[in-house]
C-alpha positions in Angstrom: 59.2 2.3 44.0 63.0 3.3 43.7 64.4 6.5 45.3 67.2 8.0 43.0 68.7 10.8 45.4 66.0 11.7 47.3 63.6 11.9 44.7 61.1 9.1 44.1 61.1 7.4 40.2 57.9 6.4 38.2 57.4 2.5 38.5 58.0 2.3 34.6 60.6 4.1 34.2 62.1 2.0 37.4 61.1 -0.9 35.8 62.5 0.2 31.9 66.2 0.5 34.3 65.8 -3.2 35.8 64.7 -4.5 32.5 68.1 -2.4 30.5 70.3 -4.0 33.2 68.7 -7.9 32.9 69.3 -7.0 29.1 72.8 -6.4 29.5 73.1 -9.1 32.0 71.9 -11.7 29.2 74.4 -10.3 26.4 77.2 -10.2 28.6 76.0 -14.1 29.2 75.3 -14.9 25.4 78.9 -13.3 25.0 80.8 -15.5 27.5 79.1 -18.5 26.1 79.7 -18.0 22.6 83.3 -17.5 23.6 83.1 -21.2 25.9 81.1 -22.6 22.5 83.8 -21.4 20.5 86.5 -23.1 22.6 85.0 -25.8 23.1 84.5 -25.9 18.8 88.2 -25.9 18.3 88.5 -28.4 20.9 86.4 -30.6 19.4 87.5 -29.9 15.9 91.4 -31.0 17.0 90.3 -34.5 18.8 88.0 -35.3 15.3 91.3 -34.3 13.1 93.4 -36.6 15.3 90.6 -39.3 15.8 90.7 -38.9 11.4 94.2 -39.4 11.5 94.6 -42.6 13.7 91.8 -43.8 11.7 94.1 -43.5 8.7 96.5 -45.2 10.6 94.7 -48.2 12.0 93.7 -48.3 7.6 96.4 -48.8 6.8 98.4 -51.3 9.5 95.4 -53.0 8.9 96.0 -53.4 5.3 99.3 -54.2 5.6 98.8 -56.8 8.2 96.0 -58.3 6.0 98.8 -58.6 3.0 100.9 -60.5 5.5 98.6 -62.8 6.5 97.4 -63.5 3.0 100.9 -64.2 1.9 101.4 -66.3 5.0 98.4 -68.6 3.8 99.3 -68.5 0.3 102.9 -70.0 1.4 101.6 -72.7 3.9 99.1 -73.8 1.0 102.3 -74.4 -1.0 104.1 -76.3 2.0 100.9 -78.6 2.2 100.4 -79.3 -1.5 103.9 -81.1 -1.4 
């Protein structure tokens, strides 16, 4: 039983306070971590972007390098057909 200034308080109305303040509690939680979710969105969100664009990149070195390398071929061929 809870004593509020001298006077004694009815379980359930003790027990409506305690269940008000674990309420509050778990918004105050569901707040922060929706705030850390959040952050941790954009975070994620900026690595994919520049993960995207080094992808693009690596595409396209890699098609460049391929062209090389198929010219390369294409001249030896025409040294060893002499």
């Amino acid at each position: 039983m809870e004593f509020t200034e001298g006077h004694t308080v009815d379980p359930f109305v003790a027990a409506a306070r305690r269940l008000e303040r674990a309420i509050e509690y778990l918004e105050e939680v569901a707040v922060r971590a929706a705030e850390r979710d959040g952050a941790e969105l954009a975070r994620l969100s900026a690595a994919l972007r520049a993960a995207e664009m080094e992808q693009t990149s690596l595409i396209d070195a890699n098609a460049g390098a391929a062209e090389r390398i198929d010219n390369t071929i294409g001249r030896l061929r025409g040294l060893l057909s002499f």
